[in-house]
C-alpha positions as CSV (number, residue, x, y, z in Angstrom):
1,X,0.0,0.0,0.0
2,X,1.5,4.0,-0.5
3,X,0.9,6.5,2.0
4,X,0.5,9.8,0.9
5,X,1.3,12.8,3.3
6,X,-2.0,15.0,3.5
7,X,-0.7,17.5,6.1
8,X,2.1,18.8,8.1
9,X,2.6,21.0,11.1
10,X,5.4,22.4,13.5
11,X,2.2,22.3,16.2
12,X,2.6,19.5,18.6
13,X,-0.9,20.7,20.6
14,X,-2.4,21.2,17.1
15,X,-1.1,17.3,16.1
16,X,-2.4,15.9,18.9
17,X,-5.8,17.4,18.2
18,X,-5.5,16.1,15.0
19,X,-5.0,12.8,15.2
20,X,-7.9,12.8,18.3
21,X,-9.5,13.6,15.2
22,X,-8.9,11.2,13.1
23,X,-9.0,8.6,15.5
24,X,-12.5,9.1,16.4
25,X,-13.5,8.7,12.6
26,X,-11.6,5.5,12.4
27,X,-9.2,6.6,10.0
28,X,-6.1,4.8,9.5
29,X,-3.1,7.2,10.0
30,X,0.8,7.3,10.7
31,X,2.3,10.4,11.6
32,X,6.3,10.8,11.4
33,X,7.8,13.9,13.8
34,X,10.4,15.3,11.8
35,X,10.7,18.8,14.3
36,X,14.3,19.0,16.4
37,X,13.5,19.3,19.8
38,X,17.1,20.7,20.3
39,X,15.4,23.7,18.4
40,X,11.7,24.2,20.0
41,X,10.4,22.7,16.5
42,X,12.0,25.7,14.8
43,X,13.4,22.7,12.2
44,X,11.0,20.3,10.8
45,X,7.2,19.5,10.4
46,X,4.8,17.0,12.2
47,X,3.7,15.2,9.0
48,X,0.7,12.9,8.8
49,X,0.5,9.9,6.1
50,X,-2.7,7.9,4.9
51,X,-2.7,5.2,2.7
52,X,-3.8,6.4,-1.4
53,X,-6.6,5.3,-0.7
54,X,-8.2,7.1,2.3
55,X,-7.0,10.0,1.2
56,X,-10.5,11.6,0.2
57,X,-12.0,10.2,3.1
58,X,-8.9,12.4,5.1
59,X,-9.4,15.3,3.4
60,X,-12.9,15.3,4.4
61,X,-11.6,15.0,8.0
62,X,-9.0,17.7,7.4
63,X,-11.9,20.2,6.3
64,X,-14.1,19.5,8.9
65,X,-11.7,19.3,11.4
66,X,-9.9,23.1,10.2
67,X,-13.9,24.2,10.1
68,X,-14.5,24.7,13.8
């Protein structure tokens, strides 16, 4: 299966939210923490992966989720 990356953030409170998020609508997610924490997460993204073929069904998630 390919994962696709449908969003990144340097927001740790706003990743954790997130995948709360996503969780609760039983989506199927990985999410890699690039940030250096020698740097306060001045370097590097939060990025979250789906695999191709939830990626509409993320989306959807993403829009709601950014809605409230």
């Amino acid at each position: 299966m390919s994962k696709v990356r449908i969003f990144s953030t340097k927001s740790s409170v706003e990743s954790m939210g997130l995948q709360n998020h996503f969780k609760s609508n039983d989506l199927n997610f990985e999410v890699i923490d690039k940030t250096d924490s020698s740097y306060a997460s001045v370097f590097g993204d939060i990025e979250f992966y789906v695999n191709k073929e939830d990626e509409n069904k993320a989306q959807k998630l993403l829009d709601v989720y950014f809605e409230n």
